[in-house]
Each structure stands twice: as C-alpha cells, then as structure tokens.
PDB file with SEQRES, HELIX, SHEET and CRYST1 records, atoms N, CA, C and O in Angstrom:
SEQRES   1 A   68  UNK UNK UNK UNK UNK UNK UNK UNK UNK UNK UNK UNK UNK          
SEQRES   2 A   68  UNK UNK UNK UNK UNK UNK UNK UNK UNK UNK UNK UNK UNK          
SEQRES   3 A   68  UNK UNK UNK UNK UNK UNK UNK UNK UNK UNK UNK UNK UNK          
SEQRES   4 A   68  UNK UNK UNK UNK UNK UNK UNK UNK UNK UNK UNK UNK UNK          
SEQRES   5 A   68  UNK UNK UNK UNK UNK UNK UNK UNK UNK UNK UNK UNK UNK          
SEQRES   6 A   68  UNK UNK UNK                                                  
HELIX    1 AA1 UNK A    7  UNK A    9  5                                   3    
HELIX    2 AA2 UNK A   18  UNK A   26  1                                   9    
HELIX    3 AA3 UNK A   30  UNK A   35  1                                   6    
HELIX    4 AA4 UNK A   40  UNK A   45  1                                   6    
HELIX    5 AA5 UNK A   50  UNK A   67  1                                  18    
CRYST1    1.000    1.000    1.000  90.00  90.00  90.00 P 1           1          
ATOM      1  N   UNK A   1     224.828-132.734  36.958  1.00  0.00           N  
ATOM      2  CA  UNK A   1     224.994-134.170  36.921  1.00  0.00           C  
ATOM      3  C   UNK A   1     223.704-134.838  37.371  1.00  0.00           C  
ATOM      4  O   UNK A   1     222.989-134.299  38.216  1.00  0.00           O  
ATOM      5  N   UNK A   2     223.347-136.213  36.718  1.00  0.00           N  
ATOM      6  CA  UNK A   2     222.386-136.589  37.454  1.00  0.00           C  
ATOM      7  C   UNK A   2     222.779-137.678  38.339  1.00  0.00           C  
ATOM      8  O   UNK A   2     223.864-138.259  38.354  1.00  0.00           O  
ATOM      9  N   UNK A   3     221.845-137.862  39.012  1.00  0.00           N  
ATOM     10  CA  UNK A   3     221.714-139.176  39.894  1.00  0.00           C  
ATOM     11  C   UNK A   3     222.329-140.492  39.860  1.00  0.00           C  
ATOM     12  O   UNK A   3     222.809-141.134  40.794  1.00  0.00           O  
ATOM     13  N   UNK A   4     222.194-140.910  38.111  1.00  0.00           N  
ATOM     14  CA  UNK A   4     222.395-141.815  38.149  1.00  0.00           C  
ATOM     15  C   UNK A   4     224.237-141.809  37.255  1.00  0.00           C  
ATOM     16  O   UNK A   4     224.785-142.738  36.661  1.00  0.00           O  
ATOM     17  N   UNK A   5     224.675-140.582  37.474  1.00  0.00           N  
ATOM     18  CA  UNK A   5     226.113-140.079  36.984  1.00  0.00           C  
ATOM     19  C   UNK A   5     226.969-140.536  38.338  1.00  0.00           C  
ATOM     20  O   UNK A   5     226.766-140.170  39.496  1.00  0.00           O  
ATOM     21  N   UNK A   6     227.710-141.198  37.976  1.00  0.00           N  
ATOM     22  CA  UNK A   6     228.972-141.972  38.737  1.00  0.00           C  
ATOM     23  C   UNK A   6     229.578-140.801  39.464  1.00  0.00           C  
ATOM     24  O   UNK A   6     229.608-140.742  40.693  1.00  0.00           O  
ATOM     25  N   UNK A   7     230.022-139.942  38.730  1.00  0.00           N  
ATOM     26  CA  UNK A   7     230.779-138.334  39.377  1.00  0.00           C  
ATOM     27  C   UNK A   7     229.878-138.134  40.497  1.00  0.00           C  
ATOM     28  O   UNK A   7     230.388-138.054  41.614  1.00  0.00           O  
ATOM     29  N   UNK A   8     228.375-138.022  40.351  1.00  0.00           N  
ATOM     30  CA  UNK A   8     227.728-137.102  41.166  1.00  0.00           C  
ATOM     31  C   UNK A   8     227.699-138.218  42.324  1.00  0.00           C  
ATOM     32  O   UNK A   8     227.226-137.769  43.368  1.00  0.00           O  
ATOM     33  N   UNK A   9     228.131-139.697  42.394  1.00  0.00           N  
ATOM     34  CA  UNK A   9     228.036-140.777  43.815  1.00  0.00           C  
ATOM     35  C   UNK A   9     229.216-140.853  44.128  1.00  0.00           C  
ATOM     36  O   UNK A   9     229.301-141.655  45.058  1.00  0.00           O  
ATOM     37  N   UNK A  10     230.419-140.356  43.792  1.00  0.00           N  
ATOM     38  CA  UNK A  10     231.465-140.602  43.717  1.00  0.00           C  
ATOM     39  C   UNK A  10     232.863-141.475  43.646  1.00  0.00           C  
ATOM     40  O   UNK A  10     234.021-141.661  44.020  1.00  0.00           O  
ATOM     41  N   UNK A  11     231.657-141.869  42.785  1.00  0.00           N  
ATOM     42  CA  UNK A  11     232.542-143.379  42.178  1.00  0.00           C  
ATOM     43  C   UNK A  11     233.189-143.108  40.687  1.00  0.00           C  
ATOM     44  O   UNK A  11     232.962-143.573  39.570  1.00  0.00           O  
ATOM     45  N   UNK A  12     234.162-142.071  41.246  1.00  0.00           N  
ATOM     46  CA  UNK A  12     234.480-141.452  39.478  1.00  0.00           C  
ATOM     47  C   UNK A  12     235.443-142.578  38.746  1.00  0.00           C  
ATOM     48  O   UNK A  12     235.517-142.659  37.520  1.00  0.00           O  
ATOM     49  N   UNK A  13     236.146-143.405  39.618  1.00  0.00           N  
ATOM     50  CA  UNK A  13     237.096-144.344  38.952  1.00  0.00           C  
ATOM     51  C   UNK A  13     236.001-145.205  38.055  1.00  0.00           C  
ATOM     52  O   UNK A  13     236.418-145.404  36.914  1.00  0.00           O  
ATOM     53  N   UNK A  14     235.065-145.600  38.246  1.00  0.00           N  
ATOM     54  CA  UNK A  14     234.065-146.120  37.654  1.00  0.00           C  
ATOM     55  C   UNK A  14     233.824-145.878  36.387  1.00  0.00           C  
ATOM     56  O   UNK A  14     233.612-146.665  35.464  1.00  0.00           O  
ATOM     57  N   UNK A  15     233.881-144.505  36.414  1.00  0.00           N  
ATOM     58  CA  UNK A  15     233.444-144.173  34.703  1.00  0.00           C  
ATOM     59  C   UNK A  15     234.195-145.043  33.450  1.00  0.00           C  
ATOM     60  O   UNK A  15     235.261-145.624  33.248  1.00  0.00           O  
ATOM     61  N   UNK A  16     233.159-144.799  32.878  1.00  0.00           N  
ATOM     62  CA  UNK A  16     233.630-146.180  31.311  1.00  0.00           C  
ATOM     63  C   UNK A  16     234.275-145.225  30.488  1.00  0.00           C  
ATOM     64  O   UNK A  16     233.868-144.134  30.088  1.00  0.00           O  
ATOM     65  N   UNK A  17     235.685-146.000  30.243  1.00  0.00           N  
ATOM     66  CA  UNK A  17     236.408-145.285  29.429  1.00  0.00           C  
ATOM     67  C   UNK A  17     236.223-144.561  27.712  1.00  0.00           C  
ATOM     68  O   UNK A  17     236.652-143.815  26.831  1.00  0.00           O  
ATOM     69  N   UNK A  18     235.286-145.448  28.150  1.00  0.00           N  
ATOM     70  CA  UNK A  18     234.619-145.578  26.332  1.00  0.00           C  
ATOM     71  C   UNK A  18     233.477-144.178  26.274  1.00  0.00           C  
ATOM     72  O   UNK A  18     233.367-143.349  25.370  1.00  0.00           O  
ATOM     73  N   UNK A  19     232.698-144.272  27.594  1.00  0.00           N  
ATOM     74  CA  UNK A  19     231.886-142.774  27.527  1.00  0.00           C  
ATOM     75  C   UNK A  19     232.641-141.851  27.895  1.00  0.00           C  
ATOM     76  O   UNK A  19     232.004-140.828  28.149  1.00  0.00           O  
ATOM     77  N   UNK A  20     233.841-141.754  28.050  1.00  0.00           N  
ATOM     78  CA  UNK A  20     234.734-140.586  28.389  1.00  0.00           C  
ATOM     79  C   UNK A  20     234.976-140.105  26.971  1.00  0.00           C  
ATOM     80  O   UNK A  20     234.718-139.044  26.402  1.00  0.00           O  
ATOM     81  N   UNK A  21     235.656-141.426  26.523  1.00  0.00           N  
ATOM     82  CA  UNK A  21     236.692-140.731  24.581  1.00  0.00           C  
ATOM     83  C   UNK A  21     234.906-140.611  24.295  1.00  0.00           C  
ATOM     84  O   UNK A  21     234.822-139.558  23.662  1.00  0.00           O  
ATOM     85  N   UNK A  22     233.872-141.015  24.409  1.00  0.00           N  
ATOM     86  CA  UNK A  22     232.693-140.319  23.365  1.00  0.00           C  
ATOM     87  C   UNK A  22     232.662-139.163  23.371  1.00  0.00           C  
ATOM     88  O   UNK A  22     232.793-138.530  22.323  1.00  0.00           O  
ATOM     89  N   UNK A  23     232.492-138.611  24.473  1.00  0.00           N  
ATOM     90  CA  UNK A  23     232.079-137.564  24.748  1.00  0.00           C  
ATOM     91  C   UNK A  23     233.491-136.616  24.528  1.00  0.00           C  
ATOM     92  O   UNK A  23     233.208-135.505  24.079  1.00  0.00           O  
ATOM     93  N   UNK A  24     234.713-136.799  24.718  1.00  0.00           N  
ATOM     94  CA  UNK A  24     235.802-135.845  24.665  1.00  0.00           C  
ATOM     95  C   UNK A  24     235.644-135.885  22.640  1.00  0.00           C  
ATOM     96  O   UNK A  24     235.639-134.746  22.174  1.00  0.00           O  
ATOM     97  N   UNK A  25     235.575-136.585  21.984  1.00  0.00           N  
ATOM     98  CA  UNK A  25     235.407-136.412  21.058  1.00  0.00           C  
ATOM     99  C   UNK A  25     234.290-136.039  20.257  1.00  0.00           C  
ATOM    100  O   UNK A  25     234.405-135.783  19.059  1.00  0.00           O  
ATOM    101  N   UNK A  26     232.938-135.990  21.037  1.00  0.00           N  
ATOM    102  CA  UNK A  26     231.805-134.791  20.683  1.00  0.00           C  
ATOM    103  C   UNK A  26     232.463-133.302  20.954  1.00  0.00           C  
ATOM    104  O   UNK A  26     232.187-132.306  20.285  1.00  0.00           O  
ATOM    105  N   UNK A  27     233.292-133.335  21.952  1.00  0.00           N  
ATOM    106  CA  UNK A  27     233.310-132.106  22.138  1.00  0.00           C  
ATOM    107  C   UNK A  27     234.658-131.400  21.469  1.00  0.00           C  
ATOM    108  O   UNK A  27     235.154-130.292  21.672  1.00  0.00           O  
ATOM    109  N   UNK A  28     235.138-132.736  20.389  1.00  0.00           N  
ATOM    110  CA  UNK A  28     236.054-131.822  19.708  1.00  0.00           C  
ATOM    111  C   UNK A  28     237.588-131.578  20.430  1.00  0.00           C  
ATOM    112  O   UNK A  28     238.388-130.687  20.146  1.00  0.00           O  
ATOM    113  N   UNK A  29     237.779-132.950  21.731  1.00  0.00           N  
ATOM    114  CA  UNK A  29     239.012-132.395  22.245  1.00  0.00           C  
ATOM    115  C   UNK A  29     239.719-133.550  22.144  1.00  0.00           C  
ATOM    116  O   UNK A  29     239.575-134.425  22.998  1.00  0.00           O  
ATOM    117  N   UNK A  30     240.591-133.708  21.068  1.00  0.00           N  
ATOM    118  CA  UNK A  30     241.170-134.852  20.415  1.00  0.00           C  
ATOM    119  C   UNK A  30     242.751-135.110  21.715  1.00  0.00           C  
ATOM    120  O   UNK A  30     243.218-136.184  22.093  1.00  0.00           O  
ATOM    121  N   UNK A  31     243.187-133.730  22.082  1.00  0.00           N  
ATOM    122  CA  UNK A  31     244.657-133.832  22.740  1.00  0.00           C  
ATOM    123  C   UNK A  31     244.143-133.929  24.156  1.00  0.00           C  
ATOM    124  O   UNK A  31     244.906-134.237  25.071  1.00  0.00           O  
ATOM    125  N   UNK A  32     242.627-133.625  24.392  1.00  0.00           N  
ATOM    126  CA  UNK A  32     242.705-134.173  25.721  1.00  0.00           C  
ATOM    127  C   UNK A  32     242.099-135.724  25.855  1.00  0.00           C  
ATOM    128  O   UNK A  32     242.135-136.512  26.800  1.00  0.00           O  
ATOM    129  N   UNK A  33     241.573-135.824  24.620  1.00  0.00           N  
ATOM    130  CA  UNK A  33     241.267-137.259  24.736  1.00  0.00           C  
ATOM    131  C   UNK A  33     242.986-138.488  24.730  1.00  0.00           C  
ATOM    132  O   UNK A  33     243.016-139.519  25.402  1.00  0.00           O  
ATOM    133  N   UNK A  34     244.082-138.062  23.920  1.00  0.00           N  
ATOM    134  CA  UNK A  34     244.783-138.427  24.055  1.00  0.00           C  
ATOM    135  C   UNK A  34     246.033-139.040  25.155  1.00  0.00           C  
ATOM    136  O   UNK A  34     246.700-140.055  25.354  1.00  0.00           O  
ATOM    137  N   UNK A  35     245.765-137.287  25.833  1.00  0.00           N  
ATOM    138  CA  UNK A  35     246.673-136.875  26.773  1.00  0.00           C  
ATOM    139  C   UNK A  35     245.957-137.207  28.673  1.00  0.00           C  
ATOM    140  O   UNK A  35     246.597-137.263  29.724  1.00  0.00           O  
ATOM    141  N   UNK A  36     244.704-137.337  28.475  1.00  0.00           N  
ATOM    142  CA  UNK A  36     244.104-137.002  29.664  1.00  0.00           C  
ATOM    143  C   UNK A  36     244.287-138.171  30.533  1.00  0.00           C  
ATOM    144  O   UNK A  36     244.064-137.992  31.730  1.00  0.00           O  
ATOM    145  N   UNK A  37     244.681-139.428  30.110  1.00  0.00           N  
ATOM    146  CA  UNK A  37     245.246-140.997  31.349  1.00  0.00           C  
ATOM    147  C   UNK A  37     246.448-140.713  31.450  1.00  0.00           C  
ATOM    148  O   UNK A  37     246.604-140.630  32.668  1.00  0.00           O  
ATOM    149  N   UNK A  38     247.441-140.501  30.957  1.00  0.00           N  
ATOM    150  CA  UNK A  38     248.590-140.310  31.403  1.00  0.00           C  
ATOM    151  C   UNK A  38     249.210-139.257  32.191  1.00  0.00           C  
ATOM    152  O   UNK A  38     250.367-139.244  32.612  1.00  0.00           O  
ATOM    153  N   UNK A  39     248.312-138.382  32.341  1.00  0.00           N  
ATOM    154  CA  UNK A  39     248.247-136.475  33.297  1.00  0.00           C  
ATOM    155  C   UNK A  39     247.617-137.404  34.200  1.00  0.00           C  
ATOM    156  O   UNK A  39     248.099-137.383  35.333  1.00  0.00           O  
ATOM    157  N   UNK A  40     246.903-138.014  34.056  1.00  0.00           N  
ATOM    158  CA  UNK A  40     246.266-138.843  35.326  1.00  0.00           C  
ATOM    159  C   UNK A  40     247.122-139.350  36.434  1.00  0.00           C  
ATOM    160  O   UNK A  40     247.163-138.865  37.565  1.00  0.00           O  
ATOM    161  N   UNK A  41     247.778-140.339  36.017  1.00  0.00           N  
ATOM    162  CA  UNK A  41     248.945-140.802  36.113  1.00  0.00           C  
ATOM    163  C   UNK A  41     250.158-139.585  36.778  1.00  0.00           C  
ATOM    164  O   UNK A  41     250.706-139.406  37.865  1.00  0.00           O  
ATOM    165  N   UNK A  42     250.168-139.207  36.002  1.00  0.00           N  
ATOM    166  CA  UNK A  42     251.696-137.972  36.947  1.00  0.00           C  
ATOM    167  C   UNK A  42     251.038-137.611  37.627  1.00  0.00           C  
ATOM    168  O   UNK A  42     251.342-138.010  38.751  1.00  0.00           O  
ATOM    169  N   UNK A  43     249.890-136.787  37.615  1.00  0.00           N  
ATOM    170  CA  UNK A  43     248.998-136.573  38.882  1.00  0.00           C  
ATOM    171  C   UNK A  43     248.705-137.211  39.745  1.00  0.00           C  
ATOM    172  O   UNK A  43     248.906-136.528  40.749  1.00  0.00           O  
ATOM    173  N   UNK A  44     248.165-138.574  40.136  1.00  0.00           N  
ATOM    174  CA  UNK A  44     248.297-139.311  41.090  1.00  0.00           C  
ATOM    175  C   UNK A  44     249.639-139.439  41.876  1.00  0.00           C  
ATOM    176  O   UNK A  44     249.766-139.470  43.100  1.00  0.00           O  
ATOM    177  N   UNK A  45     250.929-139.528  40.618  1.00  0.00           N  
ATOM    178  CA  UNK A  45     251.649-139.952  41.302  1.00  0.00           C  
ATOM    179  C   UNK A  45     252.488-138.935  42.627  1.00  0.00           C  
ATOM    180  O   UNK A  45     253.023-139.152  43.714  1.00  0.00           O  
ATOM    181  N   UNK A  46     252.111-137.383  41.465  1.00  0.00           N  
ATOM    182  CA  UNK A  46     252.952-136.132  42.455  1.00  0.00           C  
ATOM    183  C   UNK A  46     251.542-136.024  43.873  1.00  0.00           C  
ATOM    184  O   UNK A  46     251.858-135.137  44.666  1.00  0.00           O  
ATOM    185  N   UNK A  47     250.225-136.696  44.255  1.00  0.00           N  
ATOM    186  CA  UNK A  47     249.668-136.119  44.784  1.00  0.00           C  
ATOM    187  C   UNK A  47     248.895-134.621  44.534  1.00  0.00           C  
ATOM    188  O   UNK A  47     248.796-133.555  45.141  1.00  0.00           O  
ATOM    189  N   UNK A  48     248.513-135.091  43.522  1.00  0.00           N  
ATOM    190  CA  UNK A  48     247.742-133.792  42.958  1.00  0.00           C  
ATOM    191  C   UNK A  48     245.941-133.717  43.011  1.00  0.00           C  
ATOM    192  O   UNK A  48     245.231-134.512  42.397  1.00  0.00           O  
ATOM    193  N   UNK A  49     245.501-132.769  43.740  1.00  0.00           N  
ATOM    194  CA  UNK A  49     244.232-132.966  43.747  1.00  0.00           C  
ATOM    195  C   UNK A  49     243.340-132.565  42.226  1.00  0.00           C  
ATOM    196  O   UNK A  49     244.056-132.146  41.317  1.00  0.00           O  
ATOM    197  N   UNK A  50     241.835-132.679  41.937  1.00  0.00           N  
ATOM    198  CA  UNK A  50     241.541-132.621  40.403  1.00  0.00           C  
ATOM    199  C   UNK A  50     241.370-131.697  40.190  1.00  0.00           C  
ATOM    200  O   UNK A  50     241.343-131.496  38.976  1.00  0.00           O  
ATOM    201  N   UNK A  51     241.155-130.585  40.983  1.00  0.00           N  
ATOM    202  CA  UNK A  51     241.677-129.571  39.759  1.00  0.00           C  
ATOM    203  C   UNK A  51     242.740-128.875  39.449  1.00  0.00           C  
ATOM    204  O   UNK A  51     242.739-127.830  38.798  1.00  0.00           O  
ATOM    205  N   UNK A  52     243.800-129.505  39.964  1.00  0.00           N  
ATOM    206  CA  UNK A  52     245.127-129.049  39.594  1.00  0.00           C  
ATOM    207  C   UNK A  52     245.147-130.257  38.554  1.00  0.00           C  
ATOM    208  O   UNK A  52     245.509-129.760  37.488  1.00  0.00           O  
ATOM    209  N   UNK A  53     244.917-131.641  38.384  1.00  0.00           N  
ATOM    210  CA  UNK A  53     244.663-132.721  37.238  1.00  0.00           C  
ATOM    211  C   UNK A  53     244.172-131.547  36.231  1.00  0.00           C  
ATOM    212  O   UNK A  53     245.025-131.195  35.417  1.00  0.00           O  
ATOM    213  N   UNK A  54     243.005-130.941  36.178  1.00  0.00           N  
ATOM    214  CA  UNK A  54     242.244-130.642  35.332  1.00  0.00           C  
ATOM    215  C   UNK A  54     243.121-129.333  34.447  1.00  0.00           C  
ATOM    216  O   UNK A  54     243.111-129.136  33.231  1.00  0.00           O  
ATOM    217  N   UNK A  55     243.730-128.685  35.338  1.00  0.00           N  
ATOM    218  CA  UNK A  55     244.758-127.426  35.215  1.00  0.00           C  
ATOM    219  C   UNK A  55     245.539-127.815  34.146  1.00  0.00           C  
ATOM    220  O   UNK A  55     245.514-127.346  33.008  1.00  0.00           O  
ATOM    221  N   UNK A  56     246.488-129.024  34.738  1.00  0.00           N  
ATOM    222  CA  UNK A  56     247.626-129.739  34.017  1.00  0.00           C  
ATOM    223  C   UNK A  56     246.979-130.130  32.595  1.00  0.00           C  
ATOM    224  O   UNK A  56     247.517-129.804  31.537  1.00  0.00           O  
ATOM    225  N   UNK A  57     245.756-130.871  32.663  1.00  0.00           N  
ATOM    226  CA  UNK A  57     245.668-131.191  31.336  1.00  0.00           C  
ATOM    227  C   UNK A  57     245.477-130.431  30.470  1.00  0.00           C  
ATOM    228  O   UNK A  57     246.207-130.557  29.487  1.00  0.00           O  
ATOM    229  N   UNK A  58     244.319-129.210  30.450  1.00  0.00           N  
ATOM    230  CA  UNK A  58     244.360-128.139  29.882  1.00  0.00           C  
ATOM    231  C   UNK A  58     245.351-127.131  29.269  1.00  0.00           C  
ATOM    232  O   UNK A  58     245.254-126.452  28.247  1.00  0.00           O  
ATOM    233  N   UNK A  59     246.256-127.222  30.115  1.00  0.00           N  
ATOM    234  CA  UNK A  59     247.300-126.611  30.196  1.00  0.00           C  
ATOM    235  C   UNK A  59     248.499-127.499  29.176  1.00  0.00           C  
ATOM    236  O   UNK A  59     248.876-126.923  28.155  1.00  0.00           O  
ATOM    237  N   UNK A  60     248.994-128.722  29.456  1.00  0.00           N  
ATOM    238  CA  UNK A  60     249.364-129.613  27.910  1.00  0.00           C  
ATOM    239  C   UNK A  60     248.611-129.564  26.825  1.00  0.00           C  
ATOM    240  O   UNK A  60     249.177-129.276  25.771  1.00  0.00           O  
ATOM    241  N   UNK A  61     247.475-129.774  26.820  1.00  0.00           N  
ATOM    242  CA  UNK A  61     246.513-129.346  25.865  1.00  0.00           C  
ATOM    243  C   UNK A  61     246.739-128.096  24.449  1.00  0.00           C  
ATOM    244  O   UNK A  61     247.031-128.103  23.253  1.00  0.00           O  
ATOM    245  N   UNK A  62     246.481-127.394  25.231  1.00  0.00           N  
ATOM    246  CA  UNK A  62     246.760-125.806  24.818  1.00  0.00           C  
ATOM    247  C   UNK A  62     248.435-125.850  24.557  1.00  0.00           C  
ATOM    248  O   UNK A  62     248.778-125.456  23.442  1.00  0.00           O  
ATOM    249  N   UNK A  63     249.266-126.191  25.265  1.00  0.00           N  
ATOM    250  CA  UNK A  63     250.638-126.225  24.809  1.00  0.00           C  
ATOM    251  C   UNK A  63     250.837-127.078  23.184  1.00  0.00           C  
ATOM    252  O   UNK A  63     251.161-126.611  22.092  1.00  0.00           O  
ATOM    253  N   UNK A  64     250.538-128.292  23.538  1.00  0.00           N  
ATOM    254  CA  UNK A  64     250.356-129.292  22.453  1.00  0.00           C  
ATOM    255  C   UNK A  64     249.748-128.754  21.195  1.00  0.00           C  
ATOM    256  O   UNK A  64     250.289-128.788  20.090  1.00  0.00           O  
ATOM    257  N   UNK A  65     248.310-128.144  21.531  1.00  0.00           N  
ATOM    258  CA  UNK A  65     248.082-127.691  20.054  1.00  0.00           C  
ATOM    259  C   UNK A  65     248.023-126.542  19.416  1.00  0.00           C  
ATOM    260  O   UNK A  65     247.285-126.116  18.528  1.00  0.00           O  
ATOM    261  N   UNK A  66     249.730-125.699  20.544  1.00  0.00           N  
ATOM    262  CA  UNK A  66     249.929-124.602  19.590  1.00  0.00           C  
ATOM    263  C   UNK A  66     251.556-124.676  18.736  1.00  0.00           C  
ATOM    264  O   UNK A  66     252.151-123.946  17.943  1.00  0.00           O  
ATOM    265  N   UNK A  67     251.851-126.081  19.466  1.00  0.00           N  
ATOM    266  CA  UNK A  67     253.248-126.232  18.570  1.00  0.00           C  
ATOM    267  C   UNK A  67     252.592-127.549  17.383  1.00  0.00           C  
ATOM    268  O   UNK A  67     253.417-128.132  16.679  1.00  0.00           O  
ATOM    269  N   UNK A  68     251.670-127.771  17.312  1.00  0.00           N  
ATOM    270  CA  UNK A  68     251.400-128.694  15.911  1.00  0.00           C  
ATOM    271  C   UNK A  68     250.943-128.084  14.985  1.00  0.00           C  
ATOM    272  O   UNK A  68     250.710-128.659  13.922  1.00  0.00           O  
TER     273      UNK A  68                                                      
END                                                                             
C-alpha cells in the first residue's frame, strides 16, 4: 500500500466506492463486487472482525458462483 492509500492511514471507511467496484471489476470479481456491502453489513452487525468479513465474502462468493 502506499502512503497516500486510505487502508494504509486507516481511514478505510473513506475509501470511494467507485475505486472499489473499479478495481473489483479489473479483477474480474463481479459477485464480490455485488455481494461485498451487504457481508459488510451482517458483519458489522454480528461483530465480526475483517478477516472473518473477508472469509464470509469469499466464501458467498465461491458458493454463489458455483450454483449459477
């Protein structure tokens, strides 16, 4: 990360939603671009730290796009 990356000051709520879907969609991840605010969401709400967030989404992810 660099310096001037929000993650690396930790002001991750900050990040622009718009360079998030860019980049999830350079990288080709359409169900986590979909799915990834609302895992947010249950996650906040059960008290979940991020990489159990990150777990969960992956984890719908991979569920999601083996029954479509």
């Amino acid at each position: 990360m660099t310096k001037g990356d929000s993650a690396a000051s930790g002001a991750t709520a900050t990040v622009p939603p718009v360079l998030l879907a860019h980049h999830l969609k350079q990288l080709k991840l359409p169900t986590i671009l979909r799915e990834h605010e609302k895992v947010a969401r249950e996650a906040a709400r059960d008290g979940v730290d991020h990489v159990r967030y990150l777990l969960r989404l992956v984890k719908n992810s991979r569920t999601l796009n083996f029954t479509h």
